[in-house]
N, CA, C and O atoms as a GROMACS GRO file, in nm:
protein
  544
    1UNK      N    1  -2.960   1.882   0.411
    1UNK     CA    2  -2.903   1.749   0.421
    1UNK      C    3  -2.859   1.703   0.283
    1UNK      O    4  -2.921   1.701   0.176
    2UNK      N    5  -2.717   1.663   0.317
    2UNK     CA    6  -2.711   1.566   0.171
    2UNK      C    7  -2.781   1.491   0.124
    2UNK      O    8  -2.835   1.425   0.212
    3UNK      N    9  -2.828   1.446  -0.029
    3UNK     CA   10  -2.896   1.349  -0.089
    3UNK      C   11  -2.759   1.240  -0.108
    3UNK      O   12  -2.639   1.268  -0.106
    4UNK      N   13  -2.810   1.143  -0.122
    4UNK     CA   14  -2.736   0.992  -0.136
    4UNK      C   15  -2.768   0.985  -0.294
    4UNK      O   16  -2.859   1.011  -0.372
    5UNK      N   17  -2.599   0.919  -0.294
    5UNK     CA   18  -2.615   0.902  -0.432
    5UNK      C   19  -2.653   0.812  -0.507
    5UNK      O   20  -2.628   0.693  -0.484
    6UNK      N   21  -2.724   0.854  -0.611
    6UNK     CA   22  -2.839   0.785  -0.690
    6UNK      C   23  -2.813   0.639  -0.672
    6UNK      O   24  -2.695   0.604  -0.684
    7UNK      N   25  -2.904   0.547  -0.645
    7UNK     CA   26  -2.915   0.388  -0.663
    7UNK      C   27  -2.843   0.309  -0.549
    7UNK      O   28  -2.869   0.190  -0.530
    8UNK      N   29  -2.730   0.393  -0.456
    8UNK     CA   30  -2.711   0.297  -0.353
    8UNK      C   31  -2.788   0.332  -0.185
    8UNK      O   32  -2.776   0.430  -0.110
    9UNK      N   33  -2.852   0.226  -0.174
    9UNK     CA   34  -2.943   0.194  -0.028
    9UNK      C   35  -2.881   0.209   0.064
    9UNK      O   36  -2.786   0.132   0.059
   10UNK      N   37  -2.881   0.294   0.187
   10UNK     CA   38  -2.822   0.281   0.285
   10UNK      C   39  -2.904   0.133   0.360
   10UNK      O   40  -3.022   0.101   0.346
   11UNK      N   41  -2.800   0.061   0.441
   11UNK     CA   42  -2.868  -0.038   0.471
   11UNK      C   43  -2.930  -0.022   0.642
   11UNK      O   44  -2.889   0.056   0.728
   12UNK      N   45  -3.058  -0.140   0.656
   12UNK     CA   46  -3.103  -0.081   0.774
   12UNK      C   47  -2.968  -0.071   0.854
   12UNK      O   48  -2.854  -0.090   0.811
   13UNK      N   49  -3.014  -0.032   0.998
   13UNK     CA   50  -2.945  -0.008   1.062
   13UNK      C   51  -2.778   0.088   1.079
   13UNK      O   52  -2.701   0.119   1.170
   14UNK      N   53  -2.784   0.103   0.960
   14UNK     CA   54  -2.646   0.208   0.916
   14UNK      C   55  -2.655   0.338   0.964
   14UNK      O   56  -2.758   0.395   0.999
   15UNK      N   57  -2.539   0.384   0.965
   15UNK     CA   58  -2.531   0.564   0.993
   15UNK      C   59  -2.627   0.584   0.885
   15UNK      O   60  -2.623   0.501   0.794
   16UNK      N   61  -2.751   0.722   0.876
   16UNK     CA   62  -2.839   0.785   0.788
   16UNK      C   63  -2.761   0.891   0.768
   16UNK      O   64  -2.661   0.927   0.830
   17UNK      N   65  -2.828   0.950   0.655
   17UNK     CA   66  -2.795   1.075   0.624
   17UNK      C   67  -2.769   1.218   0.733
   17UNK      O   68  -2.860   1.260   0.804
   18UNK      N   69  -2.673   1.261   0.731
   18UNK     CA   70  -2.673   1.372   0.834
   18UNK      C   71  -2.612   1.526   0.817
   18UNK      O   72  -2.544   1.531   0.715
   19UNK      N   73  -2.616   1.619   0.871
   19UNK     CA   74  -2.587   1.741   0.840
   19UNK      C   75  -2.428   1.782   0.806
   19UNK      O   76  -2.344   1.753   0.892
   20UNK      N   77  -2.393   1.838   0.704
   20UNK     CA   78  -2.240   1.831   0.672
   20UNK      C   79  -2.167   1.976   0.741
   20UNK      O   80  -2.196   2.095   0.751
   21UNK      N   81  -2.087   1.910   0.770
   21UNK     CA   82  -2.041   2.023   0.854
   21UNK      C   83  -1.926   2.074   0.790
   21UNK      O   84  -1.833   1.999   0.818
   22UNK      N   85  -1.890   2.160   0.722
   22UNK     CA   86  -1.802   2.225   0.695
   22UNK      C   87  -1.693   2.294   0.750
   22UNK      O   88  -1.706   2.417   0.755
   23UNK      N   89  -1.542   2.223   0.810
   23UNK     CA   90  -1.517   2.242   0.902
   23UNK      C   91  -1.352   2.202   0.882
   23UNK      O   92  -1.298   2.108   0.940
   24UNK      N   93  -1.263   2.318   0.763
   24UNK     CA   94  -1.164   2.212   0.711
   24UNK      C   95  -1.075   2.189   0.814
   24UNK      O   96  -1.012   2.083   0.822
   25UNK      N   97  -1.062   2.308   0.918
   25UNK     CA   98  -0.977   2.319   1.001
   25UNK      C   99  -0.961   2.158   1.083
   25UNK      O  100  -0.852   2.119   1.124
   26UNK      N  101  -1.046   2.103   1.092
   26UNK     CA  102  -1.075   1.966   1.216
   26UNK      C  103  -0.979   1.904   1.103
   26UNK      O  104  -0.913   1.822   1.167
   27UNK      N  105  -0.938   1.898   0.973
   27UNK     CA  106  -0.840   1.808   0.894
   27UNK      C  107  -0.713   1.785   0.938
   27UNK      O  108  -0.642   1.684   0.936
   28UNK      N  109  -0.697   1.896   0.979
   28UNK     CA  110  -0.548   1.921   1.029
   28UNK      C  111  -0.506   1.900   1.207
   28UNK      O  112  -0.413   1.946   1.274
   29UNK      N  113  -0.579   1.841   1.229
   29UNK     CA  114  -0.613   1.791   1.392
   29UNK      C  115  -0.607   1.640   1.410
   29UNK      O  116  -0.700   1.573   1.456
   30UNK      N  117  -0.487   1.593   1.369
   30UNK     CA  118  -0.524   1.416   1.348
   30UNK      C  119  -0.556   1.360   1.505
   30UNK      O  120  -0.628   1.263   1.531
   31UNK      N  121  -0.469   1.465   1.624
   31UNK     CA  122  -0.472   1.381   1.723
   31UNK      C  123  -0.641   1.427   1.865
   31UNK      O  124  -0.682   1.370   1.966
   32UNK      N  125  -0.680   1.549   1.794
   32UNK     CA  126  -0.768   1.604   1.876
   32UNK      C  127  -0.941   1.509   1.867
   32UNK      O  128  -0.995   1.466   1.765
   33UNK      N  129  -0.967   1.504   1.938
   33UNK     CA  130  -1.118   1.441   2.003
   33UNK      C  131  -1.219   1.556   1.902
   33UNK      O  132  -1.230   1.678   1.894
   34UNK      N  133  -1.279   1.443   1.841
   34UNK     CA  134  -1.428   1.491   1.775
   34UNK      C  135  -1.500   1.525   1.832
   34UNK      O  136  -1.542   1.434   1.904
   35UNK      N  137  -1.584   1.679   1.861
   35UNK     CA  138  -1.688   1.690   1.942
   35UNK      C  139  -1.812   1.636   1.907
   35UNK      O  140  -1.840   1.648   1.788
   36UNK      N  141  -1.942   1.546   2.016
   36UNK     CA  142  -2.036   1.465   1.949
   36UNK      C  143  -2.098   1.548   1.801
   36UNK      O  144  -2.104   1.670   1.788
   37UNK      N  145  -2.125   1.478   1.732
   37UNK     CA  146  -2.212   1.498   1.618
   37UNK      C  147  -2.081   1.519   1.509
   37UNK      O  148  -2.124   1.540   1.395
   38UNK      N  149  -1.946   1.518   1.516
   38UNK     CA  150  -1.866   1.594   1.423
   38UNK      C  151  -1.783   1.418   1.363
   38UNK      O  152  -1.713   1.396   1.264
   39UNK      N  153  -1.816   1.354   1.437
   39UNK     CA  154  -1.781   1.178   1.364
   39UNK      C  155  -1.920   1.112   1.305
   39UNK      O  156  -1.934   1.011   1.235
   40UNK      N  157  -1.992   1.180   1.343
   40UNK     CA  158  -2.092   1.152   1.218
   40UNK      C  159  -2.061   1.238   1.058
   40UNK      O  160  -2.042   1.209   0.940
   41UNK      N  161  -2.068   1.322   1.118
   41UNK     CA  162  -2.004   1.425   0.974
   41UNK      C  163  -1.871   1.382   0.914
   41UNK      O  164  -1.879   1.376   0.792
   42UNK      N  165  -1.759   1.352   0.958
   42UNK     CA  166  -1.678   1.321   0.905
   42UNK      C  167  -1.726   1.150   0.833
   42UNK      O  168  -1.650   1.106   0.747
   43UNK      N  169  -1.841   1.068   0.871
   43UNK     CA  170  -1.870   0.938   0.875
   43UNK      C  171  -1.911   1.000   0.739
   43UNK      O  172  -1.834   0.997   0.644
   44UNK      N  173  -2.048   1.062   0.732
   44UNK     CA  174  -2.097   1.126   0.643
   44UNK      C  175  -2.045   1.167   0.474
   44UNK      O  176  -2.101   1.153   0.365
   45UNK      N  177  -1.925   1.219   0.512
   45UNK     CA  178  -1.851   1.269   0.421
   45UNK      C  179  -1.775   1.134   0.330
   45UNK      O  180  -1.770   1.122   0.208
   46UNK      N  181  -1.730   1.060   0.416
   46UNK     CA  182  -1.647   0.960   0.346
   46UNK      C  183  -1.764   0.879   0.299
   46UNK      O  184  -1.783   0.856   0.179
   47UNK      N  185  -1.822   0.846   0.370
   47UNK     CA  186  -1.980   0.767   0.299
   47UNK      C  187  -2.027   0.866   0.134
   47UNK      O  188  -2.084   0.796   0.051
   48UNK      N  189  -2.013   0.959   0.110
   48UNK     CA  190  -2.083   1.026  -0.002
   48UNK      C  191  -1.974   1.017  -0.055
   48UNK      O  192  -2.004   1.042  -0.172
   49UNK      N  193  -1.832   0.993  -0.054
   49UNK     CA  194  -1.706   0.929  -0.117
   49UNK      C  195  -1.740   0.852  -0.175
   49UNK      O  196  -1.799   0.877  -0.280
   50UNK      N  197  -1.726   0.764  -0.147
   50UNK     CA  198  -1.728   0.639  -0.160
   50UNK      C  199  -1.893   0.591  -0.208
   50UNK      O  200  -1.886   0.501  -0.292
   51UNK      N  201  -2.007   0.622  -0.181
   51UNK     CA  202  -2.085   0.610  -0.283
   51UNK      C  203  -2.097   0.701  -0.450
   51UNK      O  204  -2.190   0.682  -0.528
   52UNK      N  205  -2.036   0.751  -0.463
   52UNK     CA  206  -2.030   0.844  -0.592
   52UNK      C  207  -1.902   0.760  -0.656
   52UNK      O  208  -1.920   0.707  -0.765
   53UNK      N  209  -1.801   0.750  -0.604
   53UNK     CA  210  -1.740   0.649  -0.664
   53UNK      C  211  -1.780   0.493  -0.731
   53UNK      O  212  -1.752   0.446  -0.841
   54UNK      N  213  -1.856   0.434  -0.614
   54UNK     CA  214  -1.872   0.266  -0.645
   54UNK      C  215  -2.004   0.292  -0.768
   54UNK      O  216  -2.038   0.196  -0.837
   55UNK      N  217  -2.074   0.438  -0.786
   55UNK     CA  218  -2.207   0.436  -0.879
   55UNK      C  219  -2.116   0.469  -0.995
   55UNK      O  220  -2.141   0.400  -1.093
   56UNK      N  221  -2.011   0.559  -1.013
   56UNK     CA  222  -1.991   0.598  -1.109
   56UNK      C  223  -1.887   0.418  -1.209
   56UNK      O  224  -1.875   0.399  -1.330
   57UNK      N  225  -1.847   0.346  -1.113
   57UNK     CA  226  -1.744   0.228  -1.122
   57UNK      C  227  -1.823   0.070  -1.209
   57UNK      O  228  -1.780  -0.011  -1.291
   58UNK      N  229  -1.988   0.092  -1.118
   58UNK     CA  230  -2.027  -0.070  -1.109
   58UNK      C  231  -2.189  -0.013  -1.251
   58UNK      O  232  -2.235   0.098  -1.273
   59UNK      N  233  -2.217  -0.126  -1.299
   59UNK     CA  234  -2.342  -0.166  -1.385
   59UNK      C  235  -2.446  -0.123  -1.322
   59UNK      O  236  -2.516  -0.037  -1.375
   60UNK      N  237  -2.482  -0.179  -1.183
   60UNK     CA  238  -2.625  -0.248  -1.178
   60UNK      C  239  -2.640  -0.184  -1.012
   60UNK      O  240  -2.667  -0.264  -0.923
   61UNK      N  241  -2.619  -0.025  -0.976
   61UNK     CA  242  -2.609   0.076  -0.845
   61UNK      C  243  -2.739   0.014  -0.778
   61UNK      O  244  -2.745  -0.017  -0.659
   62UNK      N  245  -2.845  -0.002  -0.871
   62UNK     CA  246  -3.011   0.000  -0.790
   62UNK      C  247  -2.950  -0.163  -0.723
   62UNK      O  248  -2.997  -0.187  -0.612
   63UNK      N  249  -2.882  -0.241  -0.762
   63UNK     CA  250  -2.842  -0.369  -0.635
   63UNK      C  251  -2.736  -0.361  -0.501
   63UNK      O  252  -2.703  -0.450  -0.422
   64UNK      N  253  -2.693  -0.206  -0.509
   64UNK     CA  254  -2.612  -0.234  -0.410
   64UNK      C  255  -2.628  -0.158  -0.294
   64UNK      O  256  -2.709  -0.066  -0.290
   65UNK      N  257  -2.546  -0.196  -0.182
   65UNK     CA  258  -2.616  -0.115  -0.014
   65UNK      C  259  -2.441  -0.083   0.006
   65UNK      O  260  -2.357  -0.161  -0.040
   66UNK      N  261  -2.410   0.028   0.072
   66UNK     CA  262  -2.327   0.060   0.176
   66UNK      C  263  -2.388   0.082   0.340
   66UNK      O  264  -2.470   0.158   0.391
   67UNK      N  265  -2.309  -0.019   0.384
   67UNK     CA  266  -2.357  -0.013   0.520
   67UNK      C  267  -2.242   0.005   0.579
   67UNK      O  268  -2.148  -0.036   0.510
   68UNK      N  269  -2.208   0.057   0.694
   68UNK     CA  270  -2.136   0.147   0.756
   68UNK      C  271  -2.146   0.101   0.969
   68UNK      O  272  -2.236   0.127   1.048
   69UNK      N  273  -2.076   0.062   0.981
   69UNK     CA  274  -2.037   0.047   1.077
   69UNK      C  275  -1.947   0.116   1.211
   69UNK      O  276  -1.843   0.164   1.167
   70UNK      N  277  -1.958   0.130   1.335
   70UNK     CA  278  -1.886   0.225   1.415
   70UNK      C  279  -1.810   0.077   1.496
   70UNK      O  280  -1.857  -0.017   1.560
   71UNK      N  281  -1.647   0.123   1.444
   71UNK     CA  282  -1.624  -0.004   1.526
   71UNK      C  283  -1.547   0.026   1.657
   71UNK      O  284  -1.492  -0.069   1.714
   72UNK      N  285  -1.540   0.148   1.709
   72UNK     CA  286  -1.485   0.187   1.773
   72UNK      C  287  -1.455   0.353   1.789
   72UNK      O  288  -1.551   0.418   1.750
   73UNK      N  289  -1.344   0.437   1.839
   73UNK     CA  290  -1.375   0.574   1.866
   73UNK      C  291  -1.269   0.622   1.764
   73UNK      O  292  -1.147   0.607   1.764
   74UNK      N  293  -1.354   0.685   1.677
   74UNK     CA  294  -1.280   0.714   1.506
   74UNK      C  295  -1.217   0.549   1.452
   74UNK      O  296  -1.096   0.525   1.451
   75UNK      N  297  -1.286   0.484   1.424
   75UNK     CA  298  -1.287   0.346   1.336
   75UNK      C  299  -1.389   0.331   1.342
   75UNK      O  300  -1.476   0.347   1.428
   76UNK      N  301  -1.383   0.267   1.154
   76UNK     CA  302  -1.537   0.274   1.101
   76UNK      C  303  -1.475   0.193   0.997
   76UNK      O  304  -1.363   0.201   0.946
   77UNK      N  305  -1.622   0.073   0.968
   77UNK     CA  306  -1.546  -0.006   0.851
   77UNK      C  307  -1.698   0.005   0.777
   77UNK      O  308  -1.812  -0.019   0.818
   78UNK      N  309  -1.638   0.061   0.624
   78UNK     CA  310  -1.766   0.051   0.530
   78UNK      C  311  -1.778  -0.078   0.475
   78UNK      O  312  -1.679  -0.151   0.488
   79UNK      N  313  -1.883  -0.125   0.412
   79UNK     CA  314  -1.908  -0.258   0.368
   79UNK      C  315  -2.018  -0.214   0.227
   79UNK      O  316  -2.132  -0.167   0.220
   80UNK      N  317  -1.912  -0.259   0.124
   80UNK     CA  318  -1.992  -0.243  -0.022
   80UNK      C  319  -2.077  -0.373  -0.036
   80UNK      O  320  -2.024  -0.480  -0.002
   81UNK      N  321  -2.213  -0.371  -0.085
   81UNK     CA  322  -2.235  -0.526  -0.081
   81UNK      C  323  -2.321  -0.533  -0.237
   81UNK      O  324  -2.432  -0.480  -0.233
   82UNK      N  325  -2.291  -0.579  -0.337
   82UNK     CA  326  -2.256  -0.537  -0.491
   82UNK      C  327  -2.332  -0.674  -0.576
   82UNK      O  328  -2.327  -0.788  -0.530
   83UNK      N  329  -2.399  -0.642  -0.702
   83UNK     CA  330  -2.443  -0.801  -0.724
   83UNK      C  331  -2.282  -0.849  -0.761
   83UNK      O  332  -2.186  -0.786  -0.716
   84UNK      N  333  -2.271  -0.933  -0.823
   84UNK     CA  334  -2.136  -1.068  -0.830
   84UNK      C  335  -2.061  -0.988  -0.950
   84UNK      O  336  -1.939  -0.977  -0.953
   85UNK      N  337  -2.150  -0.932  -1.054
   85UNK     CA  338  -2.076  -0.888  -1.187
   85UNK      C  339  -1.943  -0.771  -1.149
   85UNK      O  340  -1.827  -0.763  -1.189
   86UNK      N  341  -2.065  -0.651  -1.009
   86UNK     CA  342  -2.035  -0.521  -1.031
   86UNK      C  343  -1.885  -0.556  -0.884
   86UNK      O  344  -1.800  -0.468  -0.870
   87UNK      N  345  -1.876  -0.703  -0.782
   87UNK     CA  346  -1.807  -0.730  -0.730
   87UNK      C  347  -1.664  -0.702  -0.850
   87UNK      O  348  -1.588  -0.606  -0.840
   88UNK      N  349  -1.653  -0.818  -0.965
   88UNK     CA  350  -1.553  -0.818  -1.018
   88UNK      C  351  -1.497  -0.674  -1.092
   88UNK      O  352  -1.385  -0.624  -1.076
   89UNK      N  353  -1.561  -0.645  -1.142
   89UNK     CA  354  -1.567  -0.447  -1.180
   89UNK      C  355  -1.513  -0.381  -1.068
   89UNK      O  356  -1.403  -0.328  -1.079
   90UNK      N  357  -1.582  -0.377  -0.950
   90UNK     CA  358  -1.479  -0.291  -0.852
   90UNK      C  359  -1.374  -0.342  -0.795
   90UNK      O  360  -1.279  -0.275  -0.753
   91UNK      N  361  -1.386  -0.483  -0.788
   91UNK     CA  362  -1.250  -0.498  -0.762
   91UNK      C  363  -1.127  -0.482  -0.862
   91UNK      O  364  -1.009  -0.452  -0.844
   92UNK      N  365  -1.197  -0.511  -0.964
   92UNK     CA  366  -1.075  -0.497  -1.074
   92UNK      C  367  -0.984  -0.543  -1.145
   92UNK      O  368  -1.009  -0.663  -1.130
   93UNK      N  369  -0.922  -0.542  -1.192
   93UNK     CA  370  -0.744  -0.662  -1.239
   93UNK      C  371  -0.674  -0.694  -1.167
   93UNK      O  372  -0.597  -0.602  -1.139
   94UNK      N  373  -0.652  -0.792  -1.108
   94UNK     CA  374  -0.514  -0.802  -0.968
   94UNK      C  375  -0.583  -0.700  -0.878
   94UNK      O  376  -0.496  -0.620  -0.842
   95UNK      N  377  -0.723  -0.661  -0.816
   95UNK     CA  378  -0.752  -0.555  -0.726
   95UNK      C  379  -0.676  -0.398  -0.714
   95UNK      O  380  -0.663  -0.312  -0.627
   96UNK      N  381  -0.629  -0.423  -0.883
   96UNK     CA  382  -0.566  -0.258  -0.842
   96UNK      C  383  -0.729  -0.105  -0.838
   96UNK      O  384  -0.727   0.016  -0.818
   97UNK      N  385  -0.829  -0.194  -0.867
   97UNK     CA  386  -0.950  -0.091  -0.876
   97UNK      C  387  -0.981  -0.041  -0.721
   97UNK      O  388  -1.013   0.067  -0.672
   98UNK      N  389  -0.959  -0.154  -0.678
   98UNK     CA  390  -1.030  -0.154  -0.507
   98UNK      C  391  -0.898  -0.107  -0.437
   98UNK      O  392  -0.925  -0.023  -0.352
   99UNK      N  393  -0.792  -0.129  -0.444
   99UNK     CA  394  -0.634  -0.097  -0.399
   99UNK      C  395  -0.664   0.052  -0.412
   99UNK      O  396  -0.662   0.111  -0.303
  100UNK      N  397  -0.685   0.113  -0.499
  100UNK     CA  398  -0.671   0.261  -0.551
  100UNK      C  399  -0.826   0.327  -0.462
  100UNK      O  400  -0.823   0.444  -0.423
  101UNK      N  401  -0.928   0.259  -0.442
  101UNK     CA  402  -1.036   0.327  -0.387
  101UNK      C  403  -1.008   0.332  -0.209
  101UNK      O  404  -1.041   0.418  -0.127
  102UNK      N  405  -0.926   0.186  -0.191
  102UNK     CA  406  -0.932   0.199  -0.054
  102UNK      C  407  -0.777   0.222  -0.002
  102UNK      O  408  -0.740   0.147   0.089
  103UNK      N  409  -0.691   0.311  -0.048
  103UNK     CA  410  -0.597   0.417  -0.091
  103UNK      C  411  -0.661   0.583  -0.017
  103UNK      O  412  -0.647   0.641   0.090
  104UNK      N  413  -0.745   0.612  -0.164
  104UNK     CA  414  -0.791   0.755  -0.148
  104UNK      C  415  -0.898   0.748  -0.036
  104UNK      O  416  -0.913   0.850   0.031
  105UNK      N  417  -0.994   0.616  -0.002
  105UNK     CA  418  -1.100   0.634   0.126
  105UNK      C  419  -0.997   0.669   0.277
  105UNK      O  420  -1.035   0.754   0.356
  106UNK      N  421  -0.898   0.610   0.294
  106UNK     CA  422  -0.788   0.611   0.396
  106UNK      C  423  -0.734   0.700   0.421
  106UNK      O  424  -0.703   0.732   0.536
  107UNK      N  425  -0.702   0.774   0.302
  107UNK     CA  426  -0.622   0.923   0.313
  107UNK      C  427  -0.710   1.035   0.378
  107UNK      O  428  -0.694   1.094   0.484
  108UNK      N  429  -0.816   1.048   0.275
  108UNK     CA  430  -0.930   1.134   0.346
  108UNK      C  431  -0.934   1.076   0.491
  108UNK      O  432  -0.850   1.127   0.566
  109UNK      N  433  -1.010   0.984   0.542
  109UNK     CA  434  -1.004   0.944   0.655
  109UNK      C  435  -0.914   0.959   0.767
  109UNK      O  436  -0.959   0.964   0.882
  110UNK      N  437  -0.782   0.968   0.741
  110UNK     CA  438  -0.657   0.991   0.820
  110UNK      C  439  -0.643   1.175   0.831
  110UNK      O  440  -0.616   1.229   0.938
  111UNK      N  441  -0.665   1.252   0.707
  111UNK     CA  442  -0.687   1.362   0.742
  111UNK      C  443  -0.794   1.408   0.879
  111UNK      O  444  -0.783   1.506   0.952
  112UNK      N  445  -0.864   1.334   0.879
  112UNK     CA  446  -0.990   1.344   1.007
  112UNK      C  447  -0.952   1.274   1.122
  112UNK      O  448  -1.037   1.280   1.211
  113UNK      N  449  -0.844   1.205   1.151
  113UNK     CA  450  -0.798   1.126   1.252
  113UNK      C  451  -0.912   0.971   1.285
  113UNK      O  452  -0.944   0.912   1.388
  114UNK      N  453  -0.941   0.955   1.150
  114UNK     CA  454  -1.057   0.830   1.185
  114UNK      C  455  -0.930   0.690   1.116
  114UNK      O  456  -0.813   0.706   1.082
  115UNK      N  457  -0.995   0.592   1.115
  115UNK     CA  458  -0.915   0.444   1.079
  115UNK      C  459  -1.043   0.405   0.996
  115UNK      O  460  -1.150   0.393   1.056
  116UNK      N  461  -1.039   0.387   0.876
  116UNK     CA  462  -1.076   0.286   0.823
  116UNK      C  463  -1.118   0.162   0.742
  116UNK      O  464  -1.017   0.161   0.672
  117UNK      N  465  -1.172   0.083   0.707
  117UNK     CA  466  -1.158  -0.030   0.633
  117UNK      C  467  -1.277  -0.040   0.553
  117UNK      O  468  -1.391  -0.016   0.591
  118UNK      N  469  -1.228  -0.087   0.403
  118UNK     CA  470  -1.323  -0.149   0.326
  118UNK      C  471  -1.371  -0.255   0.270
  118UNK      O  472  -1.294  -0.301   0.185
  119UNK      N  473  -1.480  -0.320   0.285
  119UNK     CA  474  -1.497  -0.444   0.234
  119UNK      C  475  -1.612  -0.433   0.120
  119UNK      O  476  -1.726  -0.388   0.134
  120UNK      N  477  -1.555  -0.485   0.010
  120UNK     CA  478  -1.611  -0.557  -0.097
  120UNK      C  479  -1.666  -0.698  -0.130
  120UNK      O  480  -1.594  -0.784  -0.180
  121UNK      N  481  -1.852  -0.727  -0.088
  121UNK     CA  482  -1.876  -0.884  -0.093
  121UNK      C  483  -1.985  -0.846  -0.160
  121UNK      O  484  -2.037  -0.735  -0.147
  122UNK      N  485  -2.044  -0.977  -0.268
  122UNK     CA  486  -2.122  -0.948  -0.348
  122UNK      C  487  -2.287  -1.000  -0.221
  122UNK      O  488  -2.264  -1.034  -0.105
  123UNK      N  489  -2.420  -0.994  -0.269
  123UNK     CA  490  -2.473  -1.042  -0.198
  123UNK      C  491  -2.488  -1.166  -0.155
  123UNK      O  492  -2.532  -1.181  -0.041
  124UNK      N  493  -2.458  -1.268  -0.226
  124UNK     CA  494  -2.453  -1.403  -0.163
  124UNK      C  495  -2.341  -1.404  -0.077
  124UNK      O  496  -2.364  -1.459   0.030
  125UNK      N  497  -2.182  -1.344  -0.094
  125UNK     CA  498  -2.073  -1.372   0.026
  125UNK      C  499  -2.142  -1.312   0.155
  125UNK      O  500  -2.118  -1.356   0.268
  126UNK      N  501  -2.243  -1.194   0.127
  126UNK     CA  502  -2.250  -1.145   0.247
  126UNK      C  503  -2.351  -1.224   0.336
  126UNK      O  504  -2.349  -1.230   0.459
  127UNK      N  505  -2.476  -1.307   0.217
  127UNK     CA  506  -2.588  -1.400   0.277
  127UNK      C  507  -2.531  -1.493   0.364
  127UNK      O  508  -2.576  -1.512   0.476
  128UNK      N  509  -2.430  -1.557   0.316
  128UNK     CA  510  -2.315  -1.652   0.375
  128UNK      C  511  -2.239  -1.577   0.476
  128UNK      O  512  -2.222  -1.648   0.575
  129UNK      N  513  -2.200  -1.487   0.486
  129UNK     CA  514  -2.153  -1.412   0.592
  129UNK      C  515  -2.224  -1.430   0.715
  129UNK      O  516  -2.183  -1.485   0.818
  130UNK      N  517  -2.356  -1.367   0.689
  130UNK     CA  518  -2.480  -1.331   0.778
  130UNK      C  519  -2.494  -1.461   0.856
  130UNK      O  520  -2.494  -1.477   0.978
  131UNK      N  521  -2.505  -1.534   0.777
  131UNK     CA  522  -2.526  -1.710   0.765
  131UNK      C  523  -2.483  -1.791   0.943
  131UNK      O  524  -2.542  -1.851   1.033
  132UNK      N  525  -2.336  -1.740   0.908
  132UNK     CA  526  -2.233  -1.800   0.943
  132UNK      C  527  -2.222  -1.687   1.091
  132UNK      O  528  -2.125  -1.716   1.161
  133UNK      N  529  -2.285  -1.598   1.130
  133UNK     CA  530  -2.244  -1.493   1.226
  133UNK      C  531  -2.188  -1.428   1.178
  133UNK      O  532  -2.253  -1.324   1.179
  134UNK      N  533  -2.056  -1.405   1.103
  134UNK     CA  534  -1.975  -1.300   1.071
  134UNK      C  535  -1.988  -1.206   0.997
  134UNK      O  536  -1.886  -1.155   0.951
  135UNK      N  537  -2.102  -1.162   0.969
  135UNK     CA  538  -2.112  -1.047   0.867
  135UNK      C  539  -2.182  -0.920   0.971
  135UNK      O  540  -2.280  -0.856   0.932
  136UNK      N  541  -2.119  -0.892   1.110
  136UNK     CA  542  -2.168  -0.782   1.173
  136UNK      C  543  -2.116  -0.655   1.134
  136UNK      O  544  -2.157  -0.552   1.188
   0.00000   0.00000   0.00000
């Protein structure tokens, strides 16, 4: 099994860690049906993306969670949730930091025939999120 990268928490309830399947051929299949267990792996994969990126990007990794969501059949929306400093750091100048991450998360993703979206909120937008209902 993959290890998670150093300092970010998967949050409860999120996809866990799972077996990587090595499998480049399914890349080139945008329109074919995932057999069960192979959208976790592809979930998997973009999740260890995208955490090695936001550790190598932000200050303060031991504050932040990727939590990961199934919003549908191949759509999946990750959710960075960052203290306030390492928010402005990944997002960046005019958001060209976060523009460029959620760019290359999409591409990979589209190679696998999945859809999906990234959100960047520090922990209080997301407390307020939670707050308010909308932070599912």
């Amino acid at each position: 099994m993959p290890q998670q990268a150093a300092g970010i928490k998967a949050a409860a309830g999120c996809t866990q860690s799972m077996e990587f399947l090595a499998e480049p051929w399914l890349a080139k299949c945008s329109g074919w049906e995932h057999p069960p267990g192979v959208m976790q792996a592809v979930t998997e994969r973009l999740r260890n993306f995208l955490q090695y990126v936001a550790v190598k990007l932000i200050d303060d990794p031991s504050q932040a969670q990727l939590k990961v969501a199934e919003l549908g059949p191949k759509r999946l929306r990750f959710k960075l949730v960052l203290a306030q400093a390492d928010v402005a750091m990944l997002i960046g100048r005019n958001g060209f930091t976060a523009s460029a991450i959620r760019s290359v998360l999409k591409a990979a993703a589209e190679r696998e025939g999945v859809q999906v979206t990234l959100q960047i909120h520090s922990h209080e937008e997301e407390a307020e999120l939670l707050a308010r209902g909308d932070g599912h």
